[in-house]
N, C-alpha and C positions, 0 to 999 in steps of 0.2 A: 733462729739457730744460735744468734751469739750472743741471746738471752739467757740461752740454757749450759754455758760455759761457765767452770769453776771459778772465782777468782783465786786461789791456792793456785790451779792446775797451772793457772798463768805465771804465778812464782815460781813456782818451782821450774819451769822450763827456761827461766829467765835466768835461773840459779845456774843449771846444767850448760847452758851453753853461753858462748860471748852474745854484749848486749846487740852490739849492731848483727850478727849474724842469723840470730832467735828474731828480735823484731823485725829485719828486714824480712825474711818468710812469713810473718805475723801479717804485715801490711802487705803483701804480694797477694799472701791468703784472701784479705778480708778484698781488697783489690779485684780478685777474682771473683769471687762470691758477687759485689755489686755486679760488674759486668756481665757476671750471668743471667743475672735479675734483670737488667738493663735489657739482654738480650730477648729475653724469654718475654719481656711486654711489649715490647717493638714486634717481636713474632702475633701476637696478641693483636695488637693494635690494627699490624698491616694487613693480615687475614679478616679483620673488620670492616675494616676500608676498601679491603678488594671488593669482601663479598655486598656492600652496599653499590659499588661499580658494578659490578657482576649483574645486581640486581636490576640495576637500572637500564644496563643491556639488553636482556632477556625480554622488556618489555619491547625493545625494539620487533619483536615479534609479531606485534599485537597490527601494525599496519597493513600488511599483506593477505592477512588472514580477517581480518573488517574491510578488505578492499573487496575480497572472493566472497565475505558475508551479504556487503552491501550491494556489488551486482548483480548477486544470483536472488536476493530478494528485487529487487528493480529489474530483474530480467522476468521476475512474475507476473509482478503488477503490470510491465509493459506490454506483452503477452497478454493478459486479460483487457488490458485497455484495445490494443490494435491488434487483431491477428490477420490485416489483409495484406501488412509489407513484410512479406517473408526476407527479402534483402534486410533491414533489419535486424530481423533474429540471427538470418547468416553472421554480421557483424557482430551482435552484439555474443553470440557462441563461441566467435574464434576469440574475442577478447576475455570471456572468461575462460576459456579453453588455459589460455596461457598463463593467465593468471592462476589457477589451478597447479599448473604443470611446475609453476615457479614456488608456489607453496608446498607443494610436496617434498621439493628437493631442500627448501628451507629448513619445514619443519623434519624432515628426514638426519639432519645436521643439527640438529637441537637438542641439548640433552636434559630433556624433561621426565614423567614420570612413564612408563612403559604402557601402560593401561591406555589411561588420555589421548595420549601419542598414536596408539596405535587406532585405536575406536575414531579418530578422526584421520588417520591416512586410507583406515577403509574403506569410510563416508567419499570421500574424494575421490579416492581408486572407481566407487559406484557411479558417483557423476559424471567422472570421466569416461566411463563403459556402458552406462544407461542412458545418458543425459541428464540437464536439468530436472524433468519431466519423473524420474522415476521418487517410485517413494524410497527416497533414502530418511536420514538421522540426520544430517550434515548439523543442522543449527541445533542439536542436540550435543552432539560431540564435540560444536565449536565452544560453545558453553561450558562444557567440563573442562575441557582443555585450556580455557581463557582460565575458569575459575581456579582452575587445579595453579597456575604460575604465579597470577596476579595474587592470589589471596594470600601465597606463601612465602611471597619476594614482600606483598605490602605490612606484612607484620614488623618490618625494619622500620616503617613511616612512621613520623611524630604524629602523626593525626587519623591514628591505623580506625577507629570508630568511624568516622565524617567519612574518608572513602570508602571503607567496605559497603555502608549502605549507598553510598554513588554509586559504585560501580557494579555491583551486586543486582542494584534495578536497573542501571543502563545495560548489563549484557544479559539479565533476562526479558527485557523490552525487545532488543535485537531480534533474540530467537520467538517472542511473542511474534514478532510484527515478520519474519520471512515465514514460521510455520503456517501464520494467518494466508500470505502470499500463497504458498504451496498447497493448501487445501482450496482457496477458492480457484485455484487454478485447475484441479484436478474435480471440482464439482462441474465445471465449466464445460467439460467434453461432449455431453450431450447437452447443454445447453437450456438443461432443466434438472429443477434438484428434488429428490424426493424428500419423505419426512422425516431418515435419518441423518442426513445432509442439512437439514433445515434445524433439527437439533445441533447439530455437532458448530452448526455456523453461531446458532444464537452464542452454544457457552464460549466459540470465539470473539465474538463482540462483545461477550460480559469481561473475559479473561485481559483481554488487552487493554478497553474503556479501564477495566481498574491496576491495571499494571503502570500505563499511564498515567493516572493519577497519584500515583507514589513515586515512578519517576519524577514527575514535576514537582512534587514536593520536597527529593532529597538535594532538585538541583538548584530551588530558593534556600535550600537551607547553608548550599555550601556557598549560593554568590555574595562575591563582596558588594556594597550597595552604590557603588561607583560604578561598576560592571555592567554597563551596556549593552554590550556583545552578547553577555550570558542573557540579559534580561528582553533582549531581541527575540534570541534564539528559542525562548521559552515560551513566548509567545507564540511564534510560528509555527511550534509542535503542537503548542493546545489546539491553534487554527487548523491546521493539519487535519490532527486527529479529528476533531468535532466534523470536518468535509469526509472524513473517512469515514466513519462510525455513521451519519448519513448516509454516504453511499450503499455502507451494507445493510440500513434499513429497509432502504428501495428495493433491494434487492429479494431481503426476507419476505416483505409485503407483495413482490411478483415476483413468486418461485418459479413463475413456467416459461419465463423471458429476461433472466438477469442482465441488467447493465450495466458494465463501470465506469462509463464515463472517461475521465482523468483519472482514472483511479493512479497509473502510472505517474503522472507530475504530482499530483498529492503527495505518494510514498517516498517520489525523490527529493522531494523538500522538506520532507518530516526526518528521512536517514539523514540528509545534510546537515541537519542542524544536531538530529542525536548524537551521529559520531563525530563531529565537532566537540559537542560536549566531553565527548568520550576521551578524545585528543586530550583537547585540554588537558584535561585530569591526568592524564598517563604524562603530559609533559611537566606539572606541576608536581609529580610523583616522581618522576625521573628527575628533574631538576633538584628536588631535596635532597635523592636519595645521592646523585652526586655528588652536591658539591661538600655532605656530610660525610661522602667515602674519602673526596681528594684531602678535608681537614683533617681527617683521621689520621692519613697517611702521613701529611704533611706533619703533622705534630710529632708522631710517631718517631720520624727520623729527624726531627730537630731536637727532642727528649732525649733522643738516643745519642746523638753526636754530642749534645751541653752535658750529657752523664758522661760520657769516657773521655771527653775533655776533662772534666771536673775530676776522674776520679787518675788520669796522667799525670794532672798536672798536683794532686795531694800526694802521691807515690813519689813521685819526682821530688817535691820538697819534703817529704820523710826521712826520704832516703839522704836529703843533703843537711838536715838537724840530725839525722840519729851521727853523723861523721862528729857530729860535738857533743853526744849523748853521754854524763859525767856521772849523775846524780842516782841514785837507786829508785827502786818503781815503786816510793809509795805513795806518791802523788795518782800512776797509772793505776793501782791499786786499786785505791778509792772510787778512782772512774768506773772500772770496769764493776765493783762493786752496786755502785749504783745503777747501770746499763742492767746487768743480770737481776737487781731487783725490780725494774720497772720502768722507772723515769729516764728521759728518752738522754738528757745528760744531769750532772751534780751539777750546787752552786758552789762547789769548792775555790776557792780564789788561790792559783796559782803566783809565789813572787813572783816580781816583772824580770829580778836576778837571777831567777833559774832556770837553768839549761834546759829542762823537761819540759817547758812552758809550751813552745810549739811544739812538741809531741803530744801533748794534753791537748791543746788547739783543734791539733788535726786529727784528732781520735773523735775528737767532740764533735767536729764537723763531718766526720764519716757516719759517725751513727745518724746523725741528723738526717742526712741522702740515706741510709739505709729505713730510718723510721719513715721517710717522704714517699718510698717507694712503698713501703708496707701500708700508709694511708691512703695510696694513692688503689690498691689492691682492695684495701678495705672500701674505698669509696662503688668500687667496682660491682663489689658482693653485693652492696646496697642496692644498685639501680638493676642489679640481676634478680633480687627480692623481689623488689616494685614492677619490675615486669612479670614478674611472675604471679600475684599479687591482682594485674591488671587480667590477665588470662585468668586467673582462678576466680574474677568478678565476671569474668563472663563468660562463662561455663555456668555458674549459679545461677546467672540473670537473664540465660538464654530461654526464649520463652517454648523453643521445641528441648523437648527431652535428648539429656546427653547421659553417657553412662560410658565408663573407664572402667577395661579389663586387665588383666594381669597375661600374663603371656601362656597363663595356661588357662584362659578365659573364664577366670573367676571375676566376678563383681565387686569391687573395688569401692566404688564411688557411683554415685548418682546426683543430677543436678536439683533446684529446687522443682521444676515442673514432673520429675520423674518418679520425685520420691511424693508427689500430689497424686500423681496414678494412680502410684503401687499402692497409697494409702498405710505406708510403712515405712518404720524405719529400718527394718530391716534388709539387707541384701538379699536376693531373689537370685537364683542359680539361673545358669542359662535355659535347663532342663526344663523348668518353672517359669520361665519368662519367654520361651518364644515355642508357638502354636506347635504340639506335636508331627501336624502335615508339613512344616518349614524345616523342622529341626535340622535334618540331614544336610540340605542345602545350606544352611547359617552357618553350620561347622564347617564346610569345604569354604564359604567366603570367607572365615575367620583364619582357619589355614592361609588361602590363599594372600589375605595381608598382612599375617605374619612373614611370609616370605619378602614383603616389599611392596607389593601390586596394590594399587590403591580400588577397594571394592565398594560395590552399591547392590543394593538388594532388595526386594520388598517381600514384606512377609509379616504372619496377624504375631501380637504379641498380645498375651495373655494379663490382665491386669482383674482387681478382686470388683470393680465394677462391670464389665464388659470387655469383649475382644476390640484393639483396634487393630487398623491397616496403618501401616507404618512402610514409608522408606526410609533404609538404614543407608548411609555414608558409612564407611568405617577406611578411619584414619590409623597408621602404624606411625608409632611415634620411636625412635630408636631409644633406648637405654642400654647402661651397662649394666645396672644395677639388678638382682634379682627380686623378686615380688614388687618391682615399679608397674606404672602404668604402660604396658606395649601398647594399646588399640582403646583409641576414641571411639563411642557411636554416635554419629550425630542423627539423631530418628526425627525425618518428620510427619506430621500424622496427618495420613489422608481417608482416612475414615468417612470424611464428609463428601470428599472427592466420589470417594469410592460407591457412597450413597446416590448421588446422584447420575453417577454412570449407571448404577441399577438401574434407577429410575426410568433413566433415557434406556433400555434394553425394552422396560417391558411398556413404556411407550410404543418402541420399537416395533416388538416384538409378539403383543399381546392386543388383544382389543378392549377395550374401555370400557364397554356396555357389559358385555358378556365375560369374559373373564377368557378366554379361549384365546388362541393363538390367530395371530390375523395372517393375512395374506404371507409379509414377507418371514414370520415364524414358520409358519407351515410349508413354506419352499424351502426352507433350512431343514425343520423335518422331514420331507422325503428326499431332500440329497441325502441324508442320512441312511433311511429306508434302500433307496435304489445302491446305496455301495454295499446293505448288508447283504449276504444270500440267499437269507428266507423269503419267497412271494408274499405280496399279500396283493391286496385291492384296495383303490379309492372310488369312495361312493361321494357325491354332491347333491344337497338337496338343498331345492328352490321355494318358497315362497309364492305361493298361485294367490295373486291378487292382495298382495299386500300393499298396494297404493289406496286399496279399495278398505282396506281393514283399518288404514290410517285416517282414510277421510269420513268414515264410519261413528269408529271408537275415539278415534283422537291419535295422536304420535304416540304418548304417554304408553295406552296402552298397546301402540305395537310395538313397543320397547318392550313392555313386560311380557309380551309373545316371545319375541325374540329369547329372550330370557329364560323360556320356561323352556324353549327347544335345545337351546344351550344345555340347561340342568336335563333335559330327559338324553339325549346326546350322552354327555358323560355317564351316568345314570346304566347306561346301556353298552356302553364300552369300555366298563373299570378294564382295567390292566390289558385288555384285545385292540385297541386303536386310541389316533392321537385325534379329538375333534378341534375344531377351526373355522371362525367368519368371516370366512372369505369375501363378502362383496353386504352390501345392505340387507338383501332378505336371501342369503346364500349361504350356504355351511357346506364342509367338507370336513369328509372321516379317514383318515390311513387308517387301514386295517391292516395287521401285520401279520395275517394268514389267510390262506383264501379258504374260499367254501367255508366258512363257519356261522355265517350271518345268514340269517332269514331275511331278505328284503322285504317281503313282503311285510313279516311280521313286523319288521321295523318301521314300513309307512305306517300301517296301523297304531301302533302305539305313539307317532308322534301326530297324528292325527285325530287323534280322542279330543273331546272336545276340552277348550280353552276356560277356565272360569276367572273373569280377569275382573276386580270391582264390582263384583257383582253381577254381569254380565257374563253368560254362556259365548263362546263365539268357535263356531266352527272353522275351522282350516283345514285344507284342502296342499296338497303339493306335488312335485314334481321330485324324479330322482332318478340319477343315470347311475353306472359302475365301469367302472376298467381296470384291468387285473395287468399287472407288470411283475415279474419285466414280459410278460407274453405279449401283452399289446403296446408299452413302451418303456423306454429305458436309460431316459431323460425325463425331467422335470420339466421342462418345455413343452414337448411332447403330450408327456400323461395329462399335464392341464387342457392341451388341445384336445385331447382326444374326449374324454370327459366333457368337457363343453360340447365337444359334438351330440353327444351324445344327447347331452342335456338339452338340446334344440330340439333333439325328436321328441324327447317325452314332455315337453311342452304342449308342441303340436298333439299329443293326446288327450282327448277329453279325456279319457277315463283316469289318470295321469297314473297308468302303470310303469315299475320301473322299466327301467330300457338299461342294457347291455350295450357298450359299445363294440361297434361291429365294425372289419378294415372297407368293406362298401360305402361306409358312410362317409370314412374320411377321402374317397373319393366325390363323393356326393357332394362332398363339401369345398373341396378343391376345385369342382365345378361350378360352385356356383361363387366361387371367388371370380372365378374365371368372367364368369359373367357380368357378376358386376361393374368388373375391372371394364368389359367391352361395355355395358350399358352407361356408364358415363362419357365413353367415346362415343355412345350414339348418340345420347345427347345432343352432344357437340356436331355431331356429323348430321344433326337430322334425318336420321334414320327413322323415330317414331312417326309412327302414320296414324289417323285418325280415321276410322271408318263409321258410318252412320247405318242403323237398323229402324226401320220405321216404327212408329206405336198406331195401330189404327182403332178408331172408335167405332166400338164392334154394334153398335144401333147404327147408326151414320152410314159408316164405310167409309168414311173420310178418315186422311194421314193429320194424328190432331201433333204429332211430334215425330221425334227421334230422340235416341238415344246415342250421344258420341262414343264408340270403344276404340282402345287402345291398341295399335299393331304395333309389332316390331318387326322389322326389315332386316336382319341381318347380311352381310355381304356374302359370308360362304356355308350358315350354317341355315339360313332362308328366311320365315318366317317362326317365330319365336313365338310362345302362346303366352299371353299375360299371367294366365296359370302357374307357369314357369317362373317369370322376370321380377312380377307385382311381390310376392313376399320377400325375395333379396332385395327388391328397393326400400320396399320397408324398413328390413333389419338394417341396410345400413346408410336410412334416413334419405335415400335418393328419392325416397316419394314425395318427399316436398317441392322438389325444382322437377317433377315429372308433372305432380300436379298442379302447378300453376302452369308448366306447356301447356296442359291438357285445357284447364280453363282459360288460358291467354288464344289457343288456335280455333275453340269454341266460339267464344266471342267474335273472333274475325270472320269464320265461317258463319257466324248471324247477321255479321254486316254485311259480307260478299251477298247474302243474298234480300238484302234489302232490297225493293223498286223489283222483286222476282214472282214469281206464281208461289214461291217457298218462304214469301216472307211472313208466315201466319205462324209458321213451324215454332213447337220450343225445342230447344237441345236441352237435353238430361246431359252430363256430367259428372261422372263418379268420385266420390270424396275416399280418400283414406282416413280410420279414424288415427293413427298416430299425425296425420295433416291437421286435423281440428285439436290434439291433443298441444303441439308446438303453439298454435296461434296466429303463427306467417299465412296460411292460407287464410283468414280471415281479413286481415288486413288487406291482403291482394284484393280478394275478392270487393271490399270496401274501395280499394284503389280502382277496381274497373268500372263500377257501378258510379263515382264520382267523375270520371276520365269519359265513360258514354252513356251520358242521365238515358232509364227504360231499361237499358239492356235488363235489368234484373226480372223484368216481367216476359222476356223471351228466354229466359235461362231456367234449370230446373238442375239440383242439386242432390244425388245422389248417395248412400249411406249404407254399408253392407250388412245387416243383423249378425251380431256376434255376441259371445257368453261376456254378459256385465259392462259390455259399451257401454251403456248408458246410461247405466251407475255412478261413473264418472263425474263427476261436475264440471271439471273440465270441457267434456266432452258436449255439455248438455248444454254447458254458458256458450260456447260457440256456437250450438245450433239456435240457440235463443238470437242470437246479435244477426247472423244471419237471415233468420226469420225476418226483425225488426226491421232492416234495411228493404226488404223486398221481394230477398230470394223463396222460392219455391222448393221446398224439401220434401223429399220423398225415402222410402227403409227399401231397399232393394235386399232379393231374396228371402223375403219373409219367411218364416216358417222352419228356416233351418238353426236356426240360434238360439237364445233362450232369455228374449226379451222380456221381463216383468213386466202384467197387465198396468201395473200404478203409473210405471215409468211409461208407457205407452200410452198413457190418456196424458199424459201431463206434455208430451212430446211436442213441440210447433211445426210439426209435420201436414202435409196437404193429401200426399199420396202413400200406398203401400204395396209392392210389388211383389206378386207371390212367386213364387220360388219355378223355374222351368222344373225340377223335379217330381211337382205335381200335379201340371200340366201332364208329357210326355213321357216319365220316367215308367219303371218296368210295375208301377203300385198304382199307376195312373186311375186304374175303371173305380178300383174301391176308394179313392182319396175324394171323391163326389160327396161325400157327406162332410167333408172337411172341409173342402177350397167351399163352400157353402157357408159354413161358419166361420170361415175366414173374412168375406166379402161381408156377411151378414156385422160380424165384428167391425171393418173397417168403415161399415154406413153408420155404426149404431155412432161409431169417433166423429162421424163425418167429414172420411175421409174418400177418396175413389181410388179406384183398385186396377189397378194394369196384371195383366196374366201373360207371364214370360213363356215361351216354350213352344208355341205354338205352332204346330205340324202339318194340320188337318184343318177341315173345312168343319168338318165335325166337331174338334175338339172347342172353333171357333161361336161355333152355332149357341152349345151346350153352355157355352161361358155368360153367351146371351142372354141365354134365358135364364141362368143364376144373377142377372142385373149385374154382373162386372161389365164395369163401361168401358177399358182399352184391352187390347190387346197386342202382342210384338211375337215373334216366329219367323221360322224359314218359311212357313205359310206364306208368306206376305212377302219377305225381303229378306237374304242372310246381312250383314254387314258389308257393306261395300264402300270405294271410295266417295269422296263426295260431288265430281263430276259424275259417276256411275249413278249416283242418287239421285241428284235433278232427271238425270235421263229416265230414270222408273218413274218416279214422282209424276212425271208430264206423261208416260204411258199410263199410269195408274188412273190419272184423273182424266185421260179419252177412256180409257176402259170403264169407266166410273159412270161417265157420262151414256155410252152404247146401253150398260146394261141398267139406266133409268129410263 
């Protein structure tokens, strides 16, 4: 300002008034003027100083809120390490409990951003009203919240780069490592994890192993090489981690029995040392940022006090030379001549005999403090540049896309990675840059932090190669200024992310082979279905003998079975239902209307023959329906029902569809029932054993028996194996029934060793799911070594059923059986649909034709068959027992067809096996009388 002053004007006011009167106001002026100046940088200064105190403050925050982070992550891992001392978790609940209660009130008293603040007193408010236990956000929110203070307060640090990447990966390490806590805790409830848990776990062990490793690398980058402590502490985390990152391998590789071990002292020694790290840093940030704010201050008001000293005590002696002020100003003249041209004083050399001389002095020495103050302003501007300068290099150099709007959200600027995108230089309008479906929402988030609120968002942004998925940051930055920058976006791009969450969905959600929706897509699809109001029906269709197709054709081609029922499936229900492979050789249809489907027509068509490599292959199937909501109305439900269903049309040769019916879901209820009592019979020994003699119909002598199966039940009586033997099957109780049955056999052949019955064999009935497991083999191999012979008093029994013995399974156990000793025989011949090839090839000894065609109601005319039957089993050389027998007649007649045994009520019904010695000794005096 007293640059720009006339030197004339100065005359002439010198002229007009006395000299002492005019320059004393001159120097009172200029006087004030410094002072102001003085004032107004000390204002400056100590608002600097505060606000690096301030800052330093605010971090004080950061303890209470890493106390409540670090418990409630080590209240997980504790919890999953021990959950048998509930005293424990009481303790360790009331102590976060408080600790909570003391954060809220803290951060309640804080005056930080509204957004941040708030999104994490809700997170808290939910902990505190749910528990630990609930899925809240907490380490989500604590995160923003940390990031939202520190990153805002650390821009004041001399070494703002070096911490933002410390602390940047120590507080998303934090939320990596309690998220990680909070999900294995909540897989852990039932104690097995399925295969979207097993997904979700791996991308948490990839996500933390590599968070991890960048944490450890920002915290060698910051230690000093003296630092001890730090390079301890760095250690123990890698240690840590690698026992952690273990544990959850073990875990992954037995998904059906998770253990963690120590999981909880592992994670307490890996937080110990992180948020130590973390300390540190916040005290070494605090530390600078103080004792930078107290110098601040400190200088501040020692500038200020040496200026108005300086500028008292010039006034002062102005005022006591202008009293002898004689000479005219044109000495002052000159000065001021030169000041308003430029230079800061002249090298004018005043006599040492003039009066003027200390007013020239002291004029000389004012401007001097008035130019000090103006460089010292100007030095100011400079480091305001260079900051500015340093922010504008990393905005360019930031490797996610950044992009600055205008307060009427015009495009402004773009970083170097953004304008790599856009593949332009030019500006892209909002309209043009973010996905038509987001628009709406981007402009209320853009409003919304206009107003102040700091927002985040996700949404696809449109670029000339491809759409990404981006989350947007957007920062409001205040100006005065009109067309400045108001709104940062800091965008990062999770497109890849995003990619692999597909991924894992249709992992999820779809099956691999076939392309169709697996199990837990298709339970998603009809909750959908059952909340809409139109009916429909779901049909299931099964696979008749697809183990037999596999060990036939090979796997190969039951895949490409599977495959072609998949495409004739879809194929058949464009736009009418949703199809689904539900289980290995099992498919399900939602149909979204009822009555529209030909069942019929639809077994047919997906039963046309297969042409697969060449190979024709015929399929055969099975398929139930249930119509909802009429028959259910749950998803639970309609699969039970369905399944029921599907058991009966199993049980159909002819494998017509079947309708499910509410009968059956009794039917089925009952034979739960049963089951449930028949392994308490088991245990109770309830099974009875009763013996039927075989007589050798030339002879008349008993050349065996045959052991069958009772059930004794307490209130409902005797039980028909009719009844009990298929629910054992189904749910695999025929294995520990049929080794009772061969373990009380075998005893029963000992009991009557040193007896008139020890010539007897006992037959013993085999289930074929028993030879299909292999346990009964081995048993049987355990009794035969445990009582050398038994296997030549024993006789092994085998029901004829459609492709038994087709099986290889089935046939390699009859072979090893054979090998060893035993005696095998096909009970019920004739009702099955044994292949002649597989029937010669059999290591069988005997063949039991069926009571059916002994006694049933076809008996007179079946004489040309049991004839060819017999004739058949001599040509195998095999002998032939005929079940059924009633009559004395029927006996005779079997006779003379050369079948050598015989079994019937004729002879003996089933009885116990004291009851049986007692005939056995009537039979052979009766035996004896009528020889």
């Amino acid at each position: 300002m007293l640059r720009r002053l006339s030197p004339v004007s100065i005359v002439e006011a010198f002229r007009k008034r006395s000299y002492y009167k005019t320059f004393s106001w001159m120097i009172s002026i200029i006087g004030l003027l410094a002072l102001l100046i003085a004032t107004q940088q000390l204002m400056k200064n100590l608002e600097e100083g505060y606000q690096f105190k301030s800052s330093s403050e605010m971090m004080n925050n950061f303890d209470p809120l890493n106390q409540v982070e670090r418990d409630l992550t080590s209240g997980y891992y504790q919890m999953l390490s021990d959950r048998s001392n509930p005293n424990r978790d009481t303790e360790t609940s009331k102590q976060l409990e408080d600790e909570l209660t003391t954060l809220n009130q803290q951060i309640k008293a804080t005056e930080t951003a509204d957004a941040a603040k708030k999104n994490l007193l809700a997170e808290i408010n939910q902990i505190q009203t749910d528990g630990p236990e609930s899925e809240h956000q907490f380490f989500s929110a604590a995160t923003m919240y940390k990031s939202e203070i520190l990153f805002n307060q650390l821009s004041l640090s001399g070494e703002t780069g070096t911490y933002y990447s410390l602390f940047s990966n120590l507080i998303l390490m934090e939320e990596e490592f309690g998220r990680a806590g909070q999900f294995l805790l909540s897989t852990d409830q039932d104690s097995r994890l399925d295969s979207i848990e097993l997904l979700r776990m791996r991308q948490i062990r990839q996500d933390v192993n590599l968070r991890n490793n960048t944490l450890i690398q920002s915290l060698y980058a910051t230690m000093q090489p003296e630092d001890t402590g730090r390079r301890r502490d760095i250690s123990v985390m890698s240690n840590q981690m690698y026992a952690y990152l273990r544990m959850l391998d073990a875990t992954l590789s037995q998904p059906d029995n998770p253990q963690y071990g120590t999981i909880d002292k592992i994670s307490e020694r890996y937080q110990a040392s992180m948020y130590r790290s973390f300390d540190e840093g916040i005290q070494r940030v605090q530390s600078e940022m103080t004792e930078k704010g107290n110098t601040l201050i400190r200088n501040a008001w020692l500038m200020f006090g040496v200026t108005c000293l300086v500028i008292l005590t010039l006034l002062l002696l102005t005022l006591s030379l202008l009293r002898a002020f004689r000479k005219d100003l044109h000495i002052l003249q000159e000065e001021a001549v030169f000041f308003a041209d430029g230079p800061r004083q002249s090298h004018y050399q005043v006599p040492d005999r003039n009066d003027f001389r200390p007013v020239v002095q002291a004029f000389r020495t004012m401007t001097t403090i008035i130019s000090g103050l103006l460089d010292y302003n100007d030095k100011k501007t400079v480091e305001i540049k260079q900051k500015k300068a340093e922010i504008e290099s990393l905005f360019s150099q930031n490797t996610d896309p950044i992009i600055a709007l205008s307060a009427e959200f015009e495009l402004l600027s773009g970083n170097d990675r953004f304008q790599q995108l856009a593949q332009t230089s030019e500006l892209l309008t909002i309209e043009e840059l973010i996905h038509p479906a987001d628009l709406n929402r981007f402009r209320r988030a853009l409003n919304r932090a206009v107003e102040g609120y700091s927002q985040t968002i996700r949404c696809q942004m449109i670029f000339k190669q491809d759409i990404r998925n981006m989350f947007v940051n957007i920062i409001h930055v205040p100006t005065k200024s009109d067309g400045g920058t108001a709104l940062y976006l800091t965008c990062h791009d999770e497109t890849d992310q995003f990619k692999r969450e597909e991924r894992i969905t249709q992992l999820a959600l779809y099956d691999v082979l076939t392309g169709l929706l697996n199990r837990n897509g298709f339970e998603q699809k009809m909750e959908e279905a059952l909340a809409a109001p139109q009916p429909g029906e779901l049909v299931t269709i099964g696979v008749r003998q697809f183990r037999r197709i596999n060990d036939i054709y090979g796997h190969s081609a039951g895949d490409l079975i599977l495959k072609e029922v998949s495409n004739r499936l879809r194929r058949h229900f464009i736009g009418t239902g949703a199809a689904a492979r539900i289980g290995g050789d099992e498919f399900a249809v939602l149909i979204f209307q009822q009555d529209i489907v030909d069942y019929r027509d639809l077994k047919t068509i997906i039963e046309r023959p297969y042409h697969i490599e060449g190979e024709k292959i015929d399929v055969s199937i099975s398929m139930s329906m249930v119509r909802y909501p009429d028959d259910a109305v749950a998803v639970t439900s309609l699969l039970s029902s369905v399944d029921i269903a599907m058991q009966h049309a199993k049980r159909e040769q002819a494998g017509e569809p079947v309708w499910f019916e509410s009968w059956m879901s009794e039917e089925y209820r009952e034979s739960v029932v049963l089951e449930s009592e028949l392994r308490e019979a088991i245990a109770r020994n309830e099974l009875q054993l009763f013996y039927q003699p075989q007589v050798n119909l030339q002879t008349k002598e008993v050349d065996g028996c045959e052991a069958l199966l009772r059930w004794f039940h307490p209130e409902r009586g005797m039980i028909s194996p009719a009844v009990f033997i298929p629910i054992a099957e189904r749910s695999m109780l025929i294995e520990e029934i049929g080794m009772w049955v061969v373990q009380e056999s075998v005893q029963q052949v000992r009991r009557w060793e040193g007896t008139p019955l020890a010539s007897l064999r006992v037959s013993a009935n085999l289930s074929v799911k028993e030879l299909v497991s292999g346990r009964i083999v081995e048993f049987l191999t355990e009794v035969r070594n445990r009582y050398p012979g038994i296997e030549q008093r024993m006789e092994l029994e085998i029901t004829e059923s459609f492709g038994v013995f087709s099986d290889t399974r089935v046939f390699d156990a009859l072979q090893t059986l054979h090998d060893i000793g035993y005696r095998l025989a096909i009970d019920d011949f004739g009702t099955g649909y044994s292949s002649l090839s597989y029937l010669s090839r059999l290591p069988i000894q005997r063949l039991k034709i069926d009571r059916s065609f002994i006694s049933g109601p076809d008996a007179c005319s079946n004489a040309p068959l049991i004839e060819t039957i017999i004739r058949l089993a001599h040509t195998l050389k095999y002998d032939v027992v005929a079940e059924g027998i009633e009559q004395a007649e029927q006996g005779e007649n079997l006779r003379k067809l050369d079948c050598e045994y015989g079994q019937g009520f004729y002879y003996s019904r089933p009885i116990p096996a004291d009851e049986f010695e007692i005939w056995y000794n009537r039979y052979q005096e009766k035996l004896k009388l009528s020889g």
